[in-house]
N, CA, C and O of each residue as an XYZ file, in Angstrom:
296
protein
N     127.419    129.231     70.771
C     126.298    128.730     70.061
C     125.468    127.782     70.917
O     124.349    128.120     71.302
N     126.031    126.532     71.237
C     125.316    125.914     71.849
C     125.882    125.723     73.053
O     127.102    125.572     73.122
N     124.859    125.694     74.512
C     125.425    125.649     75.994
C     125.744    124.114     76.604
O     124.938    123.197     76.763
N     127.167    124.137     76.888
C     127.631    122.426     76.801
C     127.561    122.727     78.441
O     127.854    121.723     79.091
N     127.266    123.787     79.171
C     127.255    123.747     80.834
C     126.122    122.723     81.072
O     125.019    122.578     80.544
N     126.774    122.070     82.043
C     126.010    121.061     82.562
C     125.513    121.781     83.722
O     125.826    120.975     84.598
N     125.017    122.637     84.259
C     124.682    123.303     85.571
C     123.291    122.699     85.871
O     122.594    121.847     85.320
N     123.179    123.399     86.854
C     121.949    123.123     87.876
C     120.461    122.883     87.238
O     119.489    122.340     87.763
N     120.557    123.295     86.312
C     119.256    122.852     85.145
C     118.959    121.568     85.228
O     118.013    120.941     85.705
N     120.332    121.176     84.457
C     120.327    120.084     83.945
C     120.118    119.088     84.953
O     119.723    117.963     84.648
N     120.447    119.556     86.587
C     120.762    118.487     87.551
C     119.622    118.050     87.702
O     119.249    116.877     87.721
N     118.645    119.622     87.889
C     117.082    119.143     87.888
C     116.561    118.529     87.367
O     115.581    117.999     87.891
N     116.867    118.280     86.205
C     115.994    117.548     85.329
C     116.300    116.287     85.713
O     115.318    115.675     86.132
N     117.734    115.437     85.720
C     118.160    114.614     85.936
C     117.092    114.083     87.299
O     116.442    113.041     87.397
N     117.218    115.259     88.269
C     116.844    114.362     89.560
C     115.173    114.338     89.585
O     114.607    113.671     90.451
N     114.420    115.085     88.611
C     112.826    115.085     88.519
C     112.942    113.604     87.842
O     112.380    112.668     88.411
N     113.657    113.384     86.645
C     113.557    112.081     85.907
C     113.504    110.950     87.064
O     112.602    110.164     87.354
N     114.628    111.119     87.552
C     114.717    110.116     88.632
C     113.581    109.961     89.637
O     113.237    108.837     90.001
N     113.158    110.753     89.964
C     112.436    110.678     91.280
C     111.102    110.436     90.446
O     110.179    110.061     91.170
N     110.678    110.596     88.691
C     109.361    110.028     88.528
C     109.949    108.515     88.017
O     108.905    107.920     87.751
N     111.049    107.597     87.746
C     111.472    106.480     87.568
C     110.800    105.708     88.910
O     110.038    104.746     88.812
N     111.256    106.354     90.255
C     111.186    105.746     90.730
C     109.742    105.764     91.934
O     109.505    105.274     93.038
N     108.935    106.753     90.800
C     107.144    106.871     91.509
C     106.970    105.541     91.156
O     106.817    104.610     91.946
N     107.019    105.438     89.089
C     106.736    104.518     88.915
C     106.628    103.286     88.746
O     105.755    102.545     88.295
N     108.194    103.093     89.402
C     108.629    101.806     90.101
C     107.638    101.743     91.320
O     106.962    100.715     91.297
N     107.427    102.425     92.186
C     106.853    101.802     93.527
C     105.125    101.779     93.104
O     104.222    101.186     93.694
N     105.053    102.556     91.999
C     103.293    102.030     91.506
C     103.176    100.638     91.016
O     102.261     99.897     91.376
N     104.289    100.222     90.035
C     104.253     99.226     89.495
C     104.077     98.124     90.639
O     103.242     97.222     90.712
N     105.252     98.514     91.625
C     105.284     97.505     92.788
C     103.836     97.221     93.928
O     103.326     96.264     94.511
N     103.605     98.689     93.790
C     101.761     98.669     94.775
C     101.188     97.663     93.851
O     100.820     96.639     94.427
N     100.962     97.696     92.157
C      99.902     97.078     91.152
C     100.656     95.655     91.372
O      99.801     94.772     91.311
N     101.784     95.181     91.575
C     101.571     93.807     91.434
C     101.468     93.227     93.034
O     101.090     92.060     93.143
N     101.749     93.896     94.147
C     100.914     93.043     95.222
C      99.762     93.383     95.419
O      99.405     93.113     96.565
N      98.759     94.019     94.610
C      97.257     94.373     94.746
C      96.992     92.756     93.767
O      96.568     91.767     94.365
N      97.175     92.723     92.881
C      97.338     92.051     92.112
C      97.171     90.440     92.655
O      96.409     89.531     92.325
N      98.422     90.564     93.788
C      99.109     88.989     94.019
C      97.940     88.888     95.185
O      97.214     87.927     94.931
N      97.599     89.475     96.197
C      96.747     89.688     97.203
C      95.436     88.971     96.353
O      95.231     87.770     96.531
N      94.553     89.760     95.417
C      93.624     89.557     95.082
C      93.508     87.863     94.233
O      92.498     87.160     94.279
N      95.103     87.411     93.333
C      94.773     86.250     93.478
C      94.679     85.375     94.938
O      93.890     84.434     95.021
N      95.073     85.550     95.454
C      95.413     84.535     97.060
C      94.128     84.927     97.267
O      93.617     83.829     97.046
N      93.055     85.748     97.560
C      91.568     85.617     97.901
C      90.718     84.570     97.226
O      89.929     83.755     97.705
N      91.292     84.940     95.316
C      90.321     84.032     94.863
C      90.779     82.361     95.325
O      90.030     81.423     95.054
N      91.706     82.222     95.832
C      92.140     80.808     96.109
C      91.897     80.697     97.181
O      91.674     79.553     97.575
N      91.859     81.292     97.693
C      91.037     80.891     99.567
C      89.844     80.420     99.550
O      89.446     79.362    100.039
N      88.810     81.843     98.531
C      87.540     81.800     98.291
C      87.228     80.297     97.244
O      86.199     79.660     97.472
N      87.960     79.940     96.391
C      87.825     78.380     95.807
C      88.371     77.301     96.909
O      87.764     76.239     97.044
N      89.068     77.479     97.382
C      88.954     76.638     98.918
C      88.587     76.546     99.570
O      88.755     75.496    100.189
N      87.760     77.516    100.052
C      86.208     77.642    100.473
C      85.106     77.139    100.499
O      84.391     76.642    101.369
N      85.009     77.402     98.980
C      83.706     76.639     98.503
C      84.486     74.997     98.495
O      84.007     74.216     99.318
N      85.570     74.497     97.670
C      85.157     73.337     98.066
C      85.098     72.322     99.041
O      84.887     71.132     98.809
N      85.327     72.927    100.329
C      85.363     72.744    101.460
C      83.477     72.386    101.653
O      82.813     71.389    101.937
N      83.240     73.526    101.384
C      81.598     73.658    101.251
C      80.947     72.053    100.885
O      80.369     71.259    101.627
N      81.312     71.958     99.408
C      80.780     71.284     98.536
C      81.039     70.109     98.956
O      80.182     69.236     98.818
N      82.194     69.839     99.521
C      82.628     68.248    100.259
C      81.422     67.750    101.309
O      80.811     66.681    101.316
N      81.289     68.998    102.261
C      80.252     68.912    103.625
C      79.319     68.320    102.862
O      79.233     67.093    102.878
N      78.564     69.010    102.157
C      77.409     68.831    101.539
C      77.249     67.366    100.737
O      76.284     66.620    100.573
N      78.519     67.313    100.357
C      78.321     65.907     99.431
C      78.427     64.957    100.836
O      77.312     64.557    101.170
N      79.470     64.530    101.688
C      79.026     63.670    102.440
C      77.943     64.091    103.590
O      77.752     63.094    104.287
N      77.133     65.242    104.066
C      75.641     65.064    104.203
C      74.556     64.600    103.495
O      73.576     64.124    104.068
N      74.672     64.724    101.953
C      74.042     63.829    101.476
C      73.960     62.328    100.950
O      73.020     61.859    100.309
N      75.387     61.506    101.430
C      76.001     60.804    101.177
C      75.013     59.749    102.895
O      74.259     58.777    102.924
N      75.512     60.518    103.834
C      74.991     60.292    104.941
C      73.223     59.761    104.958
O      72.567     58.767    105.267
N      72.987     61.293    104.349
C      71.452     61.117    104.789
C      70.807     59.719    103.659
O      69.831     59.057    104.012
N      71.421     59.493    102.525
C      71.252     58.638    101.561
C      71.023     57.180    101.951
O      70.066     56.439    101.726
N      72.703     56.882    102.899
C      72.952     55.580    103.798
C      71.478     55.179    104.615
O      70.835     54.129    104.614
N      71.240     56.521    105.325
C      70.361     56.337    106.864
C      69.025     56.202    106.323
O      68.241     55.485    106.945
N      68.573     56.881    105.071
C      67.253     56.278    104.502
C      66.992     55.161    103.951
O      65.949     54.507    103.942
N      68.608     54.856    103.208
C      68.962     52.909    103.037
C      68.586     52.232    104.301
O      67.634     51.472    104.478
N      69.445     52.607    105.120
C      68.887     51.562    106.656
C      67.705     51.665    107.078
O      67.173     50.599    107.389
N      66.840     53.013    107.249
C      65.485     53.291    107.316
C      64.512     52.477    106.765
O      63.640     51.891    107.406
N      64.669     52.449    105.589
C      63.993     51.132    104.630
C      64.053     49.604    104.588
O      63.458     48.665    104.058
N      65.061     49.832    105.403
C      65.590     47.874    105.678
C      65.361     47.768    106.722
O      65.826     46.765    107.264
N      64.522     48.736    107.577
C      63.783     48.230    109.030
C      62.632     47.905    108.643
O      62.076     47.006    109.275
N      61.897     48.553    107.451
C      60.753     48.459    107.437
C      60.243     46.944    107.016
O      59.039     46.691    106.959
């Protein structure tokens, strides 16, 4: 009635299961260092800028002083 052989069918199946377990283990694994990569940019790129924003604040911090002294020559 019913076929209790475990034969070569079955192995296949077993080893297709397996071998898509473990596609989508190594996709999962590509998606989370795409993932981890793309945060570490945005944190470079915000370290970046406020690297930026520092320059800028003490150039204008600077140029602020030197038009103070500019004016106290006059």
């Amino acid at each position: 009635m019913f076929n209790t052989n475990t034969g070569e069918g079955d192995m296949g199946i077993l080893d297709d299961a397996k071998d898509a377990l473990k596609a989508t283990g190594e996709k999962i694994g590509d998606a989370v260092e795409d993932a981890k990569e793309r945060i570490e940019d945005k944190v470079d790129e915000a370290k970046a800028d406020a690297k930026v924003k520092q320059a800028e604040t003490e150039r204008d911090a600077t140029k602020a002083k030197n038009d103070y002294k500019e004016q106290l020559r006059d």
